[in-house]
C-alpha positions as CSV (number, residue, x, y, z in Angstrom):
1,X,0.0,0.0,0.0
2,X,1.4,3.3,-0.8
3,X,1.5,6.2,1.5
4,X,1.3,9.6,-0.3
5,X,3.3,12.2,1.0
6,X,2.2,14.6,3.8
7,X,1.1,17.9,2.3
8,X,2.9,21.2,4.2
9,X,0.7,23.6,6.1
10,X,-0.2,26.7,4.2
11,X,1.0,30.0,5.6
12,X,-2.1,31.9,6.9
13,X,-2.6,35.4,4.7
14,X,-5.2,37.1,7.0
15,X,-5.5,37.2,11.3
16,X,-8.3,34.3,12.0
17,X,-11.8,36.3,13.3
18,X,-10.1,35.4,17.1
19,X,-7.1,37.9,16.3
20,X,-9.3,40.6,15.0
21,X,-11.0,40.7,17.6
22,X,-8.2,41.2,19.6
23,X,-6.6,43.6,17.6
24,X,-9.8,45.6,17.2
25,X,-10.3,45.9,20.9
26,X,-6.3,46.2,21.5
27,X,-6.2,49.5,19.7
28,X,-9.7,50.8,20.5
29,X,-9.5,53.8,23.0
30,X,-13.7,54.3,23.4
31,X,-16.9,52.0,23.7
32,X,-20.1,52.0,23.9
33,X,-22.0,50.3,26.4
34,X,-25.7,49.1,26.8
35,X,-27.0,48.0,29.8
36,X,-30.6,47.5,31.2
37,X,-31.7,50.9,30.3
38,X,-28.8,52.8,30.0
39,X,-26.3,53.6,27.1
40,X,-23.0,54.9,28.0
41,X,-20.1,56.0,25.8
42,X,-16.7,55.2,27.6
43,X,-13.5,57.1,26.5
44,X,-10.1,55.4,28.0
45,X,-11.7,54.0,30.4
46,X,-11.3,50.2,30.1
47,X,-8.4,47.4,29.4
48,X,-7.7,44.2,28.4
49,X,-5.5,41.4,29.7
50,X,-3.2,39.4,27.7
51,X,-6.0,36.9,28.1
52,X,-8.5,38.9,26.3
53,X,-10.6,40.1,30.0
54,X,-11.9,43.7,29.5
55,X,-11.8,45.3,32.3
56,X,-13.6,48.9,33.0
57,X,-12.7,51.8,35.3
58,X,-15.4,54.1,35.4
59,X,-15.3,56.9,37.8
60,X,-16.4,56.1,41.5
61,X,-19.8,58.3,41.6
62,X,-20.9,57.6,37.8
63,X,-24.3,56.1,37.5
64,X,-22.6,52.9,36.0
65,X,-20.3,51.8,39.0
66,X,-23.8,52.4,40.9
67,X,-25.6,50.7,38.5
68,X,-23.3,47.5,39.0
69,X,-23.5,48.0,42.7
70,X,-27.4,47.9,42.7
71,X,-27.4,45.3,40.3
72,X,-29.4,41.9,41.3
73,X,-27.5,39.0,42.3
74,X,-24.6,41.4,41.8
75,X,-23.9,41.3,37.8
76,X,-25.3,43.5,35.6
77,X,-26.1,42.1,32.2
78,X,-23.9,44.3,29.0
79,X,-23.4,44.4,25.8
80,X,-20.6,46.2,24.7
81,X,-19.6,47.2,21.2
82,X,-16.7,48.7,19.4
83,X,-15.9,49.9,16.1
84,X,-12.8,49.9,14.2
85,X,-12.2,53.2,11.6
86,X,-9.5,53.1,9.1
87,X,-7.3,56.0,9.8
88,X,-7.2,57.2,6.2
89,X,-9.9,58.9,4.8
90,X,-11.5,56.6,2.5
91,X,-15.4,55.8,1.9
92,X,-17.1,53.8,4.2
93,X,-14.6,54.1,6.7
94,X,-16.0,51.0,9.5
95,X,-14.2,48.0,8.5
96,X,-15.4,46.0,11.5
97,X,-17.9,45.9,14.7
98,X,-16.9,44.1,17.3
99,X,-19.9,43.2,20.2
100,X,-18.7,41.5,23.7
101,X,-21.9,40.8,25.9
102,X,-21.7,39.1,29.1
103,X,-22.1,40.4,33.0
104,X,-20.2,43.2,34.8
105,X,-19.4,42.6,38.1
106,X,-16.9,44.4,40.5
107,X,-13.5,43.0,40.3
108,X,-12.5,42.5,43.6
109,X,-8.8,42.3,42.5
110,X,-8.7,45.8,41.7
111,X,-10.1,49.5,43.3
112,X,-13.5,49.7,44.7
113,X,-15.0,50.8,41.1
114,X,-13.0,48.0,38.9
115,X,-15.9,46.5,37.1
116,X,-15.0,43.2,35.3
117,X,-16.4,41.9,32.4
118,X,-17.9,38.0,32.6
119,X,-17.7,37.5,28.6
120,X,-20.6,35.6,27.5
121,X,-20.4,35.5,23.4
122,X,-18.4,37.5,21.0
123,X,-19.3,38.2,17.4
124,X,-17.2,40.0,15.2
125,X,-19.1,41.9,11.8
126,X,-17.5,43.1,8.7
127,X,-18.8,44.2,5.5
128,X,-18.1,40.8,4.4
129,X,-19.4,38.6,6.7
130,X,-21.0,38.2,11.1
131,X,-19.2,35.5,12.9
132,X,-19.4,34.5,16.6
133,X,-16.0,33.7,17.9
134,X,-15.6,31.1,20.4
135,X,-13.9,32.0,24.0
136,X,-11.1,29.6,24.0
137,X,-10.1,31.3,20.7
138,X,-10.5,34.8,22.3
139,X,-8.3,33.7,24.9
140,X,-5.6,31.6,22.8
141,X,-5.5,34.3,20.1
142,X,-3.0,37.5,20.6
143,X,-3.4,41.4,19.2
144,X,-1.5,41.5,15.9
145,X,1.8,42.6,16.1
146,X,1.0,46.0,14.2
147,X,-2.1,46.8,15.7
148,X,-1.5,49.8,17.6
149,X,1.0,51.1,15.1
150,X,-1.2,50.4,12.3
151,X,-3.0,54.0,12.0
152,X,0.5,56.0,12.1
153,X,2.0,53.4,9.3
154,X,-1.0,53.6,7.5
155,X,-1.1,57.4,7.7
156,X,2.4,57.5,6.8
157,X,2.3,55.4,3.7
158,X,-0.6,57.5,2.3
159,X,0.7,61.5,3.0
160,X,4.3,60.7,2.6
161,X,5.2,58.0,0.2
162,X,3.3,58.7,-2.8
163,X,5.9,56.4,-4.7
164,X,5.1,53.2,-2.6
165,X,1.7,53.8,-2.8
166,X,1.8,53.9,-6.3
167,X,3.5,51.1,-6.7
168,X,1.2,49.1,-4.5
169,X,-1.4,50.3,-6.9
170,X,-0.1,49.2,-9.8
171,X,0.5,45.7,-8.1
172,X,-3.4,45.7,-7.6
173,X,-4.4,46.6,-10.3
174,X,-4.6,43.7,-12.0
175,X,-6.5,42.2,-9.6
176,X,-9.9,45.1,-9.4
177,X,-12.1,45.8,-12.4
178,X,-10.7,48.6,-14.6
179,X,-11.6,52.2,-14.2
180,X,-11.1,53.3,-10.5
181,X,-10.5,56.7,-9.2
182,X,-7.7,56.7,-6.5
183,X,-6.6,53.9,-4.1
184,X,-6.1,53.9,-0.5
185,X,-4.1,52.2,1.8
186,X,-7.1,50.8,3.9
187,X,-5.5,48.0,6.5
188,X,-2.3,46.7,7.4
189,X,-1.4,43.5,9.4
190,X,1.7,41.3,10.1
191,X,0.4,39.1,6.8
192,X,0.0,41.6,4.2
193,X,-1.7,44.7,3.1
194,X,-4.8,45.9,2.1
195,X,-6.3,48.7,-0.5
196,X,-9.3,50.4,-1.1
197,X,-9.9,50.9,-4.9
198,X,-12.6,53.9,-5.5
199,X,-14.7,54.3,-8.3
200,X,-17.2,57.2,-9.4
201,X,-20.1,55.0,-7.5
202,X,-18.9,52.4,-5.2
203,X,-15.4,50.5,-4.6
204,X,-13.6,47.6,-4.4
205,X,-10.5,46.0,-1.9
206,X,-7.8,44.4,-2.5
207,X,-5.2,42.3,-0.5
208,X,-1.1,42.2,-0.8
209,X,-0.4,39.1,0.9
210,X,3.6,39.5,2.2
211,X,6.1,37.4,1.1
212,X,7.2,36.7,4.9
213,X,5.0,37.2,7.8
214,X,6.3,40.8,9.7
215,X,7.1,40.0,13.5
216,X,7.1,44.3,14.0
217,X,6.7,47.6,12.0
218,X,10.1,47.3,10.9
219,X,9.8,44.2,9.1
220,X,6.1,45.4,8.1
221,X,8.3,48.0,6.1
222,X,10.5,45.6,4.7
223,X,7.4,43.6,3.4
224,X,6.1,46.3,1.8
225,X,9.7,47.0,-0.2
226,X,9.6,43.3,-1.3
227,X,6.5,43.3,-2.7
228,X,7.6,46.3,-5.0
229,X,11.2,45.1,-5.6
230,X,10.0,43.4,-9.1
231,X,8.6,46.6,-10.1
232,X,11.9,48.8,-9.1
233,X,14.6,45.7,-10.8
């Protein structure tokens, strides 16, 4: 009997919906919360472990910690939600919602208003697609590498490297229907990056996979140059 040969694992070219989620709430510095009754818009004032626990600090006489401490059975049920922008100004500017619901309760490891988060089920939208991510995968999965410096690379690529851009374009073109307007750099991970193709009514995206997955924004740059070295030779 003949034994074929073991095929290799494929690289991943994307995060998995775990590590978007991560990233998402990694670099997200506001929420929104919903609670029985009450809707609350939180600026700076929560954090996550390197498990993935939120974690909120409201202020010790806002009606949420008082809310919690009132609360039956002493957990509140929440929904919280948070949306990720693209930093460049492109059309349609959400590329992702991310909703965590589950109970706050006071965290007893922290200061008298340290409210922790009891996750219950996570769902993570796009434009493409709604999934629910598990919890083992919320806690197994880590923030990509470039998430927090995403916005500043991304920035950077589109107001002061008109020459890489351009070259990025050319590399997608190819790949969109004909007849776009402009192109903007529109996400950027350890695995590649992504561009938003404009036309008069509507638009397109397309994905760069990298050659090598980038460990840091330094080897995110290097990526990038690869990609474009065929076009420079």
């Amino acid at each position: 009997m003949s034994t074929a040969a073991a095929t290799p694992p494929t690289e991943p070219t994307a995060p998995t919906a775990a590590e978007q989620v991560r990233s998402v709430i990694a670099r997200a510095v506001s929420l929104s919360l919903t609670t029985q009754g009450q809707a609350y818009d939180l600026i700076g004032m929560h954090s996550v472990s390197r498990r993935g626990r939120i974690t909120l600090h409201p202020q010790a006489d806002s009606p949420l910690a008082a809310q919690v401490e009132h609360a039956p059975r002493g957990s509140l049920a929440a929904l919280l939600e948070f949306t990720d922008i693209t930093p460049t100004a492109t059309r349609a500017r959400v590329r992702a919602r991310v909703r965590v619901s589950g109970w706050l309760a006071p965290d007893r490891r922290g200061d008298a208003t340290t409210l922790r988060l009891d996750t219950a089920r996570v769902t993570l939208s796009t434009p493409a697609e709604t999934v629910e991510v598990g919890l083992d995968e919320m806690t197994l999965a880590s923030p990509d590498p470039l998430a927090i410096e995403e916005a500043e690379m991304l920035t950077h690529l589109a107001d002061a490297h008109e020459d890489m851009l351009a070259g990025l374009v050319a590399l997608a073109g190819p790949h969109v229907p004909r007849g776009f307007t402009r192109a903007v750099p529109l996400a950027l991970d350890r695995h590649g990056i992504t561009l938003r193709c404009e036309y008069r009514i509507g638009h397109c995206d397309v994905r760069l996979p990298f050659p090598v997955p980038a460990r840091n924004a330094a080897e995110a740059g290097e990526q990038i140059n690869r990609l474009l070295v065929p076009q420079l030779g």
